[in-house]
C-alpha positions as CSV (number, residue, x, y, z in Angstrom):
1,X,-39.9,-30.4,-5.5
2,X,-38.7,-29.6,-2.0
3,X,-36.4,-32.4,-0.8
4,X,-34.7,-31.5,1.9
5,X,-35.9,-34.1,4.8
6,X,-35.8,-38.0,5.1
7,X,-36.7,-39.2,7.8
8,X,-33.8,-41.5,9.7
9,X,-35.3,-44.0,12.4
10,X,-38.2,-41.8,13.5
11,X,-36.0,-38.6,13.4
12,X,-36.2,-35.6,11.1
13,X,-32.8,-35.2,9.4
14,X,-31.6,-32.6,7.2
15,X,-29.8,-34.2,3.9
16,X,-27.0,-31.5,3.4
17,X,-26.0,-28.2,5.3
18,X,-23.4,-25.8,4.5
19,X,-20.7,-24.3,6.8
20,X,-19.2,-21.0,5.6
21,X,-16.7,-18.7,7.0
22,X,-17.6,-15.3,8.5
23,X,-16.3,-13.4,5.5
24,X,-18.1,-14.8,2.7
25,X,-21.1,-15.1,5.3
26,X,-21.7,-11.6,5.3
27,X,-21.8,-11.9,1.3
28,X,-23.6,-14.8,1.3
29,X,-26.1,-14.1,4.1
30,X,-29.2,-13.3,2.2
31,X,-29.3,-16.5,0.3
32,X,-28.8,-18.4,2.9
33,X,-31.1,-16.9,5.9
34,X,-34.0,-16.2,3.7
35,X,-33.0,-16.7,0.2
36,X,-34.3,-20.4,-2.1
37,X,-31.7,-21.9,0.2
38,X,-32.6,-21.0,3.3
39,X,-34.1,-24.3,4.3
40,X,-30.7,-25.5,4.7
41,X,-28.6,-25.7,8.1
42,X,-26.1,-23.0,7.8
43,X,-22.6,-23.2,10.9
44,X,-20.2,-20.3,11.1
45,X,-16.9,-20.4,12.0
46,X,-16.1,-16.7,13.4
47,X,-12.9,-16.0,11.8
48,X,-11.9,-15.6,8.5
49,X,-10.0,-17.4,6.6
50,X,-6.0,-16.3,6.5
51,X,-3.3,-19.2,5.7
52,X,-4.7,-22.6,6.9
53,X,-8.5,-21.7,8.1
54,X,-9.7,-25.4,9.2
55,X,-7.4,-24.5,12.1
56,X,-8.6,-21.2,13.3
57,X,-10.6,-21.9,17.1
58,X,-14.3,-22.5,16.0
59,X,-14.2,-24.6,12.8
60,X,-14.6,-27.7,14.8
61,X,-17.3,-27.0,16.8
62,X,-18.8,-26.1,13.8
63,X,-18.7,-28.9,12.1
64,X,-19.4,-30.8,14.9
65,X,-22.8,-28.8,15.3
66,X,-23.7,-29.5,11.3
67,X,-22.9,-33.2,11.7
68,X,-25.8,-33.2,13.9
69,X,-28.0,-31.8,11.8
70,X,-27.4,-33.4,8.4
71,X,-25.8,-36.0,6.9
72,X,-23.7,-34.1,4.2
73,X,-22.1,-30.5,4.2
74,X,-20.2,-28.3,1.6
75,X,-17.6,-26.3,3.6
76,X,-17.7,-22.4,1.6
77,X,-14.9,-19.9,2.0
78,X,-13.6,-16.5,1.1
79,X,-10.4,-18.0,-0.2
80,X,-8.9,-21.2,0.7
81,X,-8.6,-24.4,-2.2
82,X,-11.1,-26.7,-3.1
83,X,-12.5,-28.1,0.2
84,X,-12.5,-32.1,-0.9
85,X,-8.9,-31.6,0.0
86,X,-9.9,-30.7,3.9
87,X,-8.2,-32.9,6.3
88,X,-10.2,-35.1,9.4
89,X,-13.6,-35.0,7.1
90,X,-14.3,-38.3,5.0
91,X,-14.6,-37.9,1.6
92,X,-18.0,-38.9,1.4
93,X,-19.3,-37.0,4.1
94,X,-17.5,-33.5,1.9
95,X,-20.0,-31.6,-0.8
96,X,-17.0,-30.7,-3.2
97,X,-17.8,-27.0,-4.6
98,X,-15.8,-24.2,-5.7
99,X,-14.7,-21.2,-3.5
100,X,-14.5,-17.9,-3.0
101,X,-15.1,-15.6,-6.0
102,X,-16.0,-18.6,-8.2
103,X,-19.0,-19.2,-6.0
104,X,-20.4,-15.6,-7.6
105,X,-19.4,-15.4,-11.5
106,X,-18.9,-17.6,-13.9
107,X,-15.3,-19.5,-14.4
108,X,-14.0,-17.8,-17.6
109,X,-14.9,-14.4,-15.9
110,X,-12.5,-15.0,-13.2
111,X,-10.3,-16.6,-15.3
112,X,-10.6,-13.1,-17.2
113,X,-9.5,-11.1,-14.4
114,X,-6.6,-13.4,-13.0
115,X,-5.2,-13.0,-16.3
116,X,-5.2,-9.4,-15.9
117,X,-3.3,-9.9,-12.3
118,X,-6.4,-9.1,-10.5
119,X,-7.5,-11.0,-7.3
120,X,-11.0,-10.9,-5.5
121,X,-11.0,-9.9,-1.7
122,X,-14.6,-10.4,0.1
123,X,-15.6,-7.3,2.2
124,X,-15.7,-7.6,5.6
125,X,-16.7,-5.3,8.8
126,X,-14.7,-7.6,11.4
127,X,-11.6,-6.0,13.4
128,X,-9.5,-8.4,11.8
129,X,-9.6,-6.7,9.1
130,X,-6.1,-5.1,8.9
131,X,-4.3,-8.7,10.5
132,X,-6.3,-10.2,7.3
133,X,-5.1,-7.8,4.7
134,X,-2.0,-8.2,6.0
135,X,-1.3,-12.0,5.5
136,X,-2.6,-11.2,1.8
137,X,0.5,-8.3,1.2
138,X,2.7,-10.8,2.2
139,X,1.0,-13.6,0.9
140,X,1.8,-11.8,-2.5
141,X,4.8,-10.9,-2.3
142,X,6.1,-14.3,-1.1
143,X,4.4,-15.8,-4.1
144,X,4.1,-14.5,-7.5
145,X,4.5,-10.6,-6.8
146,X,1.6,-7.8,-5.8
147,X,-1.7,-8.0,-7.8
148,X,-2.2,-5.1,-10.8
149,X,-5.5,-4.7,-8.7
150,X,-8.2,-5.6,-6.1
151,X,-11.7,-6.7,-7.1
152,X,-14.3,-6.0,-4.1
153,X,-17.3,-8.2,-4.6
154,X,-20.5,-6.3,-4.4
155,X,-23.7,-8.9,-4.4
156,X,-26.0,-6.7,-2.6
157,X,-25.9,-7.9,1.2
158,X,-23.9,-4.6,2.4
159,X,-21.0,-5.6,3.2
160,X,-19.2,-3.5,1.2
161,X,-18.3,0.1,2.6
162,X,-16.3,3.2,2.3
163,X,-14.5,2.5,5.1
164,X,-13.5,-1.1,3.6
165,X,-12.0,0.3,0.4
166,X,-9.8,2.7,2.1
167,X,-8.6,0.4,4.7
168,X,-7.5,-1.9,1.4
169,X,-5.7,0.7,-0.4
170,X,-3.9,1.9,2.9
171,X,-2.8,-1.0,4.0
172,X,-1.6,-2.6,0.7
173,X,-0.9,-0.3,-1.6
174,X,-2.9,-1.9,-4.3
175,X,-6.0,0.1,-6.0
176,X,-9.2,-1.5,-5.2
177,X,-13.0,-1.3,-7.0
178,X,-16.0,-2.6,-6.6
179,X,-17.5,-5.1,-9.3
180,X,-21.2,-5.8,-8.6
181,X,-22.1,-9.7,-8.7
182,X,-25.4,-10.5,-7.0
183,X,-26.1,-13.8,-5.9
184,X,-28.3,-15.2,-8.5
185,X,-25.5,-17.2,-9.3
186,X,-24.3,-18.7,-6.2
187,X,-28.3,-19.4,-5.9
188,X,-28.4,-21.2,-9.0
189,X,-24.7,-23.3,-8.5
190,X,-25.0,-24.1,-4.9
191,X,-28.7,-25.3,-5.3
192,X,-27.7,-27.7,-7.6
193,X,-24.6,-29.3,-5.9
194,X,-27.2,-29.8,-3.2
195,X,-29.7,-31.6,-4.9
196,X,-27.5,-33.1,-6.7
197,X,-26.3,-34.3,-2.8
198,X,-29.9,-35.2,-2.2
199,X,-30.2,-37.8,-5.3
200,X,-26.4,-39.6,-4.4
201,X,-28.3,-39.9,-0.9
202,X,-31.8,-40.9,-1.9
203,X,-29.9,-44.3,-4.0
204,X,-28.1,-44.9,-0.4
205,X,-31.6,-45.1,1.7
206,X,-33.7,-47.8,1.3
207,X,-36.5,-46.4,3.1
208,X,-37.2,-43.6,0.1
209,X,-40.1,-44.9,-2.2
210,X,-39.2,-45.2,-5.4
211,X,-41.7,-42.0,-6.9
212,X,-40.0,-40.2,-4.4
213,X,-36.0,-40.4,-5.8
214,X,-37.1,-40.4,-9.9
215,X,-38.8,-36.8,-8.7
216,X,-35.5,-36.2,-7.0
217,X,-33.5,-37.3,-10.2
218,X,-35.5,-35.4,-12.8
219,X,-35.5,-32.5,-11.0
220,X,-31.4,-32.7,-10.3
221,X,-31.2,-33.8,-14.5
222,X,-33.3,-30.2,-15.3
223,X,-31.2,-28.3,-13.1
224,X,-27.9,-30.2,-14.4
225,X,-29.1,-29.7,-17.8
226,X,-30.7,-25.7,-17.2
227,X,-26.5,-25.4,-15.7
228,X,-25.3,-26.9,-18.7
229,X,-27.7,-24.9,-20.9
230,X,-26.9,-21.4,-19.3
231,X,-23.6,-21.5,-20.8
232,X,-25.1,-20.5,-24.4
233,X,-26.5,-17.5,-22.4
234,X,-23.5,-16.2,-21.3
235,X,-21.5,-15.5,-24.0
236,X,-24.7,-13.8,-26.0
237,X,-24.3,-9.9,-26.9
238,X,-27.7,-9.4,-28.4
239,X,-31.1,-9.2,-26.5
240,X,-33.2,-10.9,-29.3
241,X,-31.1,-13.7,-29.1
242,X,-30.8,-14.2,-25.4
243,X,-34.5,-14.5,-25.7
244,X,-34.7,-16.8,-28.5
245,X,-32.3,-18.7,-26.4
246,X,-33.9,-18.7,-23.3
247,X,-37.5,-19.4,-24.8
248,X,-35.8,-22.7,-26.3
249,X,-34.5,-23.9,-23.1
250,X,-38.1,-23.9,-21.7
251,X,-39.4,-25.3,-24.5
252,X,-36.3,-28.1,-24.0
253,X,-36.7,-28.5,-20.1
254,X,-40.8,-28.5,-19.4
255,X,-42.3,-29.5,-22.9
256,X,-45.3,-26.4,-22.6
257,X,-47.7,-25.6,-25.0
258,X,-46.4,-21.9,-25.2
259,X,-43.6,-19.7,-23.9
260,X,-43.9,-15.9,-24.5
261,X,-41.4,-13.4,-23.2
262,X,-41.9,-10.0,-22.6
263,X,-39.0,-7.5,-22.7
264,X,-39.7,-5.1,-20.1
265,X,-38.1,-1.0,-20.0
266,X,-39.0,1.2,-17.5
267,X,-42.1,-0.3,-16.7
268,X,-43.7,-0.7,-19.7
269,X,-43.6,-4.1,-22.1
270,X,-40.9,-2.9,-24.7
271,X,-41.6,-6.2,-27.2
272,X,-43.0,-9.6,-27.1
273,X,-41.6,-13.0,-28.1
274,X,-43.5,-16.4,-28.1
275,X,-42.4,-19.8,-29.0
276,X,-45.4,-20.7,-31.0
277,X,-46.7,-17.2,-32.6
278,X,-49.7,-19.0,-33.5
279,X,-50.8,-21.0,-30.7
280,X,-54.1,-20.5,-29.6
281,X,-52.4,-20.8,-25.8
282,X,-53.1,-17.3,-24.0
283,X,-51.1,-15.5,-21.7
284,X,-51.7,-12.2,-19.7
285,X,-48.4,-10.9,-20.8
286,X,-48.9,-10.8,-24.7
287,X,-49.7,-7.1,-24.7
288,X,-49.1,-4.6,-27.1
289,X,-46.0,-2.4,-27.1
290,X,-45.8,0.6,-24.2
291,X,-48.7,-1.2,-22.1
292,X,-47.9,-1.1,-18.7
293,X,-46.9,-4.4,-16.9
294,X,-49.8,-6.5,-15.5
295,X,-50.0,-7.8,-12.0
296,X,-48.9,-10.9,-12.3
297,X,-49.0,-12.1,-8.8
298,X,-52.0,-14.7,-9.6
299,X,-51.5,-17.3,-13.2
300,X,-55.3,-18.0,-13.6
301,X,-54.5,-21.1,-15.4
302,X,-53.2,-23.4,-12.9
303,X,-51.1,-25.4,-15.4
304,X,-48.5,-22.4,-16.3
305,X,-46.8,-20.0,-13.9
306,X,-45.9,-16.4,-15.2
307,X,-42.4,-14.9,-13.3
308,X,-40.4,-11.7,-13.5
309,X,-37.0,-11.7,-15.2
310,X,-35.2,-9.4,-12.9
311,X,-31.4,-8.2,-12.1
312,X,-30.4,-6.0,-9.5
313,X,-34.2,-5.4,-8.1
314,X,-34.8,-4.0,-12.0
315,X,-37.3,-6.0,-13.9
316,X,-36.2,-6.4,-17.7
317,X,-38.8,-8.6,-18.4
318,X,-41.2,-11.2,-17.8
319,X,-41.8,-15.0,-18.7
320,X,-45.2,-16.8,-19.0
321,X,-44.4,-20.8,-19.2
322,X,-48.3,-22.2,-20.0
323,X,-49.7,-25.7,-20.8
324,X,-47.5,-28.1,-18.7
325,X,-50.1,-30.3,-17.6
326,X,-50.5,-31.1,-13.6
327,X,-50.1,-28.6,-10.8
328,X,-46.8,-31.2,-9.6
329,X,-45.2,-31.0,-12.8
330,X,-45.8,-27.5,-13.2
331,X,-44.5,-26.3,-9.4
332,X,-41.3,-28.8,-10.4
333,X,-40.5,-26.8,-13.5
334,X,-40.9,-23.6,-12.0
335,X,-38.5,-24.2,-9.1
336,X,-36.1,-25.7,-12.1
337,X,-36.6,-22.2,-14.1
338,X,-36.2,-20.1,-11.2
339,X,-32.5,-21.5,-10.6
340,X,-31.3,-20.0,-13.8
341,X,-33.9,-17.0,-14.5
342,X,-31.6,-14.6,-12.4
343,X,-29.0,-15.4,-14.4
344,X,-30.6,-15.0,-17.6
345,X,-32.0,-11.4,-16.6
346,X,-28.1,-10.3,-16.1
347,X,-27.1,-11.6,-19.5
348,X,-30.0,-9.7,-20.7
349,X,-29.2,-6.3,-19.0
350,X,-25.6,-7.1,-20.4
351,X,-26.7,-7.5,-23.9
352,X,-28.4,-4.1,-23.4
353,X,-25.6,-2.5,-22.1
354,X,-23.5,-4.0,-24.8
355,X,-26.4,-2.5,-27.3
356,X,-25.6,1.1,-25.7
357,X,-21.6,1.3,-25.9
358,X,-21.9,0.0,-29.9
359,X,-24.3,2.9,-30.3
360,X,-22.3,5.3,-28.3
361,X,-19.1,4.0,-30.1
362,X,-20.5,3.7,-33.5
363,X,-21.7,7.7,-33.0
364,X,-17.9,8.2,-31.8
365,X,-16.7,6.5,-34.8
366,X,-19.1,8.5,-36.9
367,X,-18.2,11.8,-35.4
368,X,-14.5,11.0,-35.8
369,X,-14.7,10.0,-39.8
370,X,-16.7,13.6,-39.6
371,X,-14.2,15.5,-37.8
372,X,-11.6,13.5,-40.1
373,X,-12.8,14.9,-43.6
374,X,-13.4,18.4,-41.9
375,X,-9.2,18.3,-41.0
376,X,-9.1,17.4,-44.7
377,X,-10.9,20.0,-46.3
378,X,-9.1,22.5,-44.0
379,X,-5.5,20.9,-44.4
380,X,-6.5,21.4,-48.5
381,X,-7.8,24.9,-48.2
382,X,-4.3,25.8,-46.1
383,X,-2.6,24.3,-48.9
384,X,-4.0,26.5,-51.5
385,X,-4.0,29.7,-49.5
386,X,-0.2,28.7,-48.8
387,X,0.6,28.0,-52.6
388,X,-1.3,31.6,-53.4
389,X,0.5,33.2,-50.1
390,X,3.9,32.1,-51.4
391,X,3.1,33.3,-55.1
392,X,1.7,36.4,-53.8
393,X,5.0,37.1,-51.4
394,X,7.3,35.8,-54.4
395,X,6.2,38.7,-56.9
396,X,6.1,41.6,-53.5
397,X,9.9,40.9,-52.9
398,X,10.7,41.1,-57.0
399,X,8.8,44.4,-56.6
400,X,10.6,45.5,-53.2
401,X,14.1,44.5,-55.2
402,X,12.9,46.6,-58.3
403,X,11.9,49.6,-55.9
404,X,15.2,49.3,-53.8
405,X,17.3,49.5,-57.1
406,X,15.4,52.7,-58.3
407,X,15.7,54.4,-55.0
408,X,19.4,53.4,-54.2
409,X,20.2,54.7,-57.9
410,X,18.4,57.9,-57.2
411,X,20.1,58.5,-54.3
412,X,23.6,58.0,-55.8
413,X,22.8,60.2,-58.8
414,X,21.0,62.7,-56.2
415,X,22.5,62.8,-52.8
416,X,21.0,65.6,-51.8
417,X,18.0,63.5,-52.0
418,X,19.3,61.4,-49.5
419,X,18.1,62.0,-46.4
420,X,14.7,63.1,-47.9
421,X,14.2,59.2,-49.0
422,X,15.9,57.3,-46.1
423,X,12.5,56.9,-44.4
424,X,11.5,55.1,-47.5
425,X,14.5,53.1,-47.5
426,X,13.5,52.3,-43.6
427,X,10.0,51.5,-45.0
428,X,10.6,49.1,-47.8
429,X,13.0,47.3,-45.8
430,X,10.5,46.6,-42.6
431,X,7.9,45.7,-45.2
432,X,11.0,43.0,-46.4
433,X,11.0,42.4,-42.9
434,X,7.6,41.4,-42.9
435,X,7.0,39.3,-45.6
436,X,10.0,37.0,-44.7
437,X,7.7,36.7,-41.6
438,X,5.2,35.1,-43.2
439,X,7.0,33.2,-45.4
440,X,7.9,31.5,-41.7
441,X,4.5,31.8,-40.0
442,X,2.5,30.2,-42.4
443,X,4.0,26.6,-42.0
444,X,2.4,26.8,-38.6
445,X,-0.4,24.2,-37.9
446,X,-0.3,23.0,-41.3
447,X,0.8,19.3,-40.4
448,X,-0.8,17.5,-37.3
449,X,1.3,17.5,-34.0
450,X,4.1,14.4,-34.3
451,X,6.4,13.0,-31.3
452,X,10.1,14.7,-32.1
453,X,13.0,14.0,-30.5
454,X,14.3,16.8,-27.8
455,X,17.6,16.2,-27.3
456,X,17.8,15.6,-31.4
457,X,16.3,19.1,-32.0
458,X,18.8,21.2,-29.7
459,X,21.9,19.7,-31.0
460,X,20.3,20.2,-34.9
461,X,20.4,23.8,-33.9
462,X,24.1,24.2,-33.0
463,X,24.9,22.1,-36.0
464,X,22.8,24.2,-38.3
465,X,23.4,27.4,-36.9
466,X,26.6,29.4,-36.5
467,X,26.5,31.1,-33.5
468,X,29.5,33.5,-31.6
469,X,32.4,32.1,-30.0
470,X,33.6,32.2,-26.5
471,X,29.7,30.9,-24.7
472,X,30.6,27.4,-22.7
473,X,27.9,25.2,-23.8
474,X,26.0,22.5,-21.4
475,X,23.5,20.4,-22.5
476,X,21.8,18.1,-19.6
477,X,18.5,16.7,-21.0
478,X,17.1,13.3,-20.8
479,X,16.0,11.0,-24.1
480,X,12.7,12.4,-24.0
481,X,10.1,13.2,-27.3
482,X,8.0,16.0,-27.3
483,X,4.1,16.0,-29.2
484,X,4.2,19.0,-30.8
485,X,4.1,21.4,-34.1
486,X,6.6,20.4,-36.7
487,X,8.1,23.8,-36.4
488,X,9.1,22.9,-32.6
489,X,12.7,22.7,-33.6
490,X,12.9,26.5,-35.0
491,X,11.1,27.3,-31.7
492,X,14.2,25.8,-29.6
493,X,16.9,27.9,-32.5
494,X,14.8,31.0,-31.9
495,X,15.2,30.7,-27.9
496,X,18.7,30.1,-28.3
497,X,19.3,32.4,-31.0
498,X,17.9,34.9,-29.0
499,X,19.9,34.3,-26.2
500,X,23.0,35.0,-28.6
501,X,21.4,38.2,-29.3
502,X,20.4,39.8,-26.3
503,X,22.5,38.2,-23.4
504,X,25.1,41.0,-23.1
505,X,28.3,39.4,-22.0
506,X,27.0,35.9,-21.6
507,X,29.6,33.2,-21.2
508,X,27.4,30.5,-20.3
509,X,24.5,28.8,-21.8
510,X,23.3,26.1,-19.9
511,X,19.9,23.6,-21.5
512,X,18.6,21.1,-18.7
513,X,15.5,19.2,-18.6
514,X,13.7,16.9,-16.1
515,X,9.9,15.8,-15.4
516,X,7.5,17.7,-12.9
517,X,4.8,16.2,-11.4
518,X,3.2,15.0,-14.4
519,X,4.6,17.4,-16.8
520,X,8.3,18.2,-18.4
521,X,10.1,21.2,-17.7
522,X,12.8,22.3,-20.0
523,X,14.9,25.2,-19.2
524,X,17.4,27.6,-21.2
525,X,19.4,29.6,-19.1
526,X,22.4,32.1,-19.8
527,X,24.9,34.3,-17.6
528,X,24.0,37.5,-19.6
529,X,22.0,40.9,-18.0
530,X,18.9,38.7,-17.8
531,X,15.2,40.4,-18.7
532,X,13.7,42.9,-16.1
533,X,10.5,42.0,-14.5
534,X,8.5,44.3,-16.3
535,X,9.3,43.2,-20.0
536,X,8.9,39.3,-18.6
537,X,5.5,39.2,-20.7
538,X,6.3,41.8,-23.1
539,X,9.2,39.8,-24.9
540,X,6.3,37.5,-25.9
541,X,4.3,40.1,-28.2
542,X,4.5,40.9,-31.4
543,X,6.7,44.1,-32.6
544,X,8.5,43.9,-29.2
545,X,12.0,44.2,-28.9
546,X,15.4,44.8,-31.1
547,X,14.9,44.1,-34.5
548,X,11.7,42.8,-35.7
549,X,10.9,41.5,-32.8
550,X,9.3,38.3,-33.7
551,X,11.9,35.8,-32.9
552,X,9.8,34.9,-29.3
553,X,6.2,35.9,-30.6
554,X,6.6,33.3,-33.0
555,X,8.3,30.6,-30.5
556,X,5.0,31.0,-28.0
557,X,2.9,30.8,-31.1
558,X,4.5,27.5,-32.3
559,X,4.3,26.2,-28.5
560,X,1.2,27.0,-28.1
561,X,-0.6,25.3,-31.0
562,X,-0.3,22.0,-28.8
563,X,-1.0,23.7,-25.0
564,X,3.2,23.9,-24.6
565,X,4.0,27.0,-22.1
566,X,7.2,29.0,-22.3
567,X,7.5,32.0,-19.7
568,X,11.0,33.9,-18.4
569,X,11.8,33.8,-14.8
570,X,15.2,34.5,-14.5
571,X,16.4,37.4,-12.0
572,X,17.5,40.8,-13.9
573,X,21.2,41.0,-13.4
574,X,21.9,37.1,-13.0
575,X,20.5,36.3,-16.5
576,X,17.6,35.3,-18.2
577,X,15.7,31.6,-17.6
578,X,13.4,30.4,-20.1
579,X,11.2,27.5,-18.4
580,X,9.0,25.6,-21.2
581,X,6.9,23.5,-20.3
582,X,5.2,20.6,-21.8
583,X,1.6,19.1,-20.4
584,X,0.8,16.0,-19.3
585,X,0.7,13.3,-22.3
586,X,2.5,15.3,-25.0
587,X,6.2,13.5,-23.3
588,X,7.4,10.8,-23.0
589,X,10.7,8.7,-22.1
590,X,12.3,7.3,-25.2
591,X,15.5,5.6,-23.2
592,X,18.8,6.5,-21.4
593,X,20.9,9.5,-22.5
């Protein structure tokens, strides 16, 4: 029922109009020109809205013009307070709605995001754009402090661009994305303020018949009562239940013989739902799974109306509403189902979406239990192989000891034997060598990475370790934890040991540390000869260098495990500079030094 007209003393007046700021216009623009509420008088005041906007040149005249054309207006705006509080406009002649983003989504969604410290900005293509953002920066700042972020509503009109979103971030600083709304919604909320307008109105005219303002008010109760109703929709995760649910609010608001829904996907009827599964009531959309949707741009019956359940120009399903009686009543219920239809086709693409990230997070979850026992098994097959490496090394070294004993003693009795058998001596003791390598090498990898504590781990190694007098120590590093091996602190003593080692005539030793970019860079620097530029890499390998040469080889190895980098890049002659650093992620800030 279409009641937008009365007539007033031979003259066609509209009963309410709506006056909206240029802004939200350009958001609002195809519900309102050609949209279920284009039948209403829309005025535009050319600015937008920034501090006190019933001010700004224009807003009079525009009122002015929609006094003349109706006897009630709602005034809508991008951001300003509840317009009932608008000075110079009697209460009565004032639609009170909301504003701004609460025209669009629900009010426990916004409330959502404000809670998060985000704020909704309506795109705009005006010049005034930077003045705008402007007054919103400081706006901010004068008030409660810069948003945590910028929500750009998207409901389809293009308003939003490119060129928008970079002007927001530029000018304030504050990251900005776009959040899809639509305007089914607004549709819905603003059509039934007005017609709720047009029944406080039809009580105040005497003229309107009596037929005429129960119509009014049954159709302002079903859309009260469908607004009401839509809030057991929202909050629905599952798609058989938002059907159930919106298959009892038909049955609840138009009393039909049968209701049958069809889920729709990708063109083809996906499953089919009816509120009387054995009614003998027909309806061209009761196919059979994987048919492809019917045309349903004609309802044969005349006392039922079939309509698509769509959201975003995707149709997820469609609703066949049949045996309501008369053509009037039937045309009254469907304009009552189509203000909250839109709205139920988004709560159905939700619950779908919601269906999706359970299934990709239950497979996540399901992968990760996986992975999980795999870590196990291989963290209990180390184990053994460690407990059979260590036996095995335990009885080599008793037999290295035995064959030492027997070759020392035959030298002594034999000395003439002596430099015959050194190179056995030389052997036995590199293969020593190499087994106490192991017995260091094999912790590696065995326990997951853990966060260890830097600065903790350099000063354990000058309190563990004994090292030469006469080097001026200077430690310089910030409380900082490292993820990494549990063998990261024999890495640092190796490094440092090495430099004790090597460094001819050092007298300095200096350990700094400070963040890079994104990263951590610690250094270990010494005074001593330094490393020429073609053994830089070389240190690294295994076998290289004095004595066994694995002090270094084992420190990249250790590093390595958990994507840490160490490289030399000191100058030869001014000592050697060991940078290591530690990715993104695997540091973090525990505090002041």
């Amino acid at each position: 029922m279409k009641l937008r007209r009365t007539e007033d003393r031979g003259r066609g007046t509209v009963t309410a109009g709506v006056m909206v700021c240029q802004r939200l216009y350009e958001s609002l623009e195809p519900a309102l020109s050609c949209g279920r509420l284009s039948g209403f008088p829309v005025e535009i005041w050319p600015r937008q809205c920034s501090g006190d906007c019933i001010n700004i040149p224009g807003f009079d005249e525009a009122a002015s013009r929609l006094s003349q054309k109706c006897s009630r207006f709602c005034v809508l705006t991008c951001s300003c307070p509840d317009n009932s509080s608008f000075p110079d406009y009697p209460g009565e002649r004032l639609i009170a709605t909301r504003q701004g983003a609460e025209l669009l989504l629900p009010l426990d969604i916004i409330s959502e995001k404000q809670s998060a410290g985000e704020i909704f900005l309506f795109p705009s293509k005006s010049p005034e754009n930077k003045e705008y953002l402007s007054f919103l920066q400081d706006s901010c700042k004068n008030s409660t402090g810069l948003p945590s972020g910028i929500i750009i509503p998207d409901t389809g009109a293009g308003a939003v661009t490119e060129e928008f979103i970079r002007e927001i971030e530029n000018i304030t600083d504050i990251p900005a994305q776009v959040e899809k709304t639509g305007l089914d919604f607004f549709e819905s909320y603003l059509g039934s303020r007005l017609y709720e307008t047009g029944y406080d109105l039809a009580g105040l005219e005497v003229e309107r018949s009596v037929i005429e303002k129960g119509g009014l008010k049954k159709e302002l109760s079903d859309s009260l009562m469908a607004m009401d109703m839509l809030g057991l929709l929202v909050g629905l995760k599952d798609e058989e239940n938002v059907i159930e649910t919106t298959i009892e609010l038909i049955s609840t608001l138009c009393s039909p013989e049968q209701v049958v829904y069809a889920g729709v996907r990708n063109n083809r009827i996906e499953s089919v739902f009816k509120l009387k599964p054995k009614s003998e009531v027909t309806s061209c959309i009761d196919l059979p799974p994987g048919s492809k949707v019917p045309d349903i741009s004609e309802n044969p019956s005349g006392d039922g109306f079939v309509l698509p359940v769509s959201v975003w120009g995707e149709i997820v399903g469609l609703l066949s509403v049949e045996g309501i009686g008369s053509c009037a009543r039937t045309e009254s219920h469907k304009n009552t189902v189509l203000l909250f239809l839109p709205l139920c086709g988004l709560v159905v693409k939700n619950a779908r979406n919601y269906y999706e990230l359970e299934a990709a997070l239950y497979e996540r979850d399901e992968e990760i239990e996986l992975r999980k026992q795999a870590e196990e098994g291989l963290s209990g097959a180390i184990r053994k192989l460690n407990l059979l490496s260590g036996v095995t090394r335990h009885d080599i070294l008793n037999q290295i000891i035995i064959a030492n004993y027997y070759l020392e003693t035959a030298i002594e009795d034999s000395p003439e034997w002596g430099e015959t058998l050194s190179p056995v001596k030389k052997s036995i003791d590199e293969i020593h060598r190499q087994i106490e390598f192991t017995k260091n090498y094999q912790d590696l990898g065995v326990s997951p990475p853990s966060w260890q504590n830097a600065p903790g781990l350099i000063r354990r190694c000058f309190d563990e370790r004994v090292y030469p007098a006469g080097v001026e120590v200077a430690i310089d590093l910030p409380e900082t934890e490292f993820l990494a091996d549990a063998m990261l602190g024999k890495a640092f003593c190796n490094v440092i040991s090495n430099a004790y080692n090597h460094a001819e005539g050092m007298k300095h030793l200096k350990i700094t540390g400070r963040p890079v970019d994104d990263s951590f860079l610690l250094t270990i620097a010494d005074d001593g000869e330094g490393v020429p530029e073609d053994k830089k890499e070389l240190i690294f390998r295994r076998g290289h260098g004095k004595n066994h040469g694995y002090g270094l080889f084992l420190v990249k190895e250790i590093l390595g495990l958990t994507g840490i980098i160490i490289r030399e890049t000191g100058m030869f002659g001014d000592g050697a500079v060991f940078e290591i650093v530690i990715p993104p992620g695997s540091w973090r800030n525990t505090g002041a030094v």
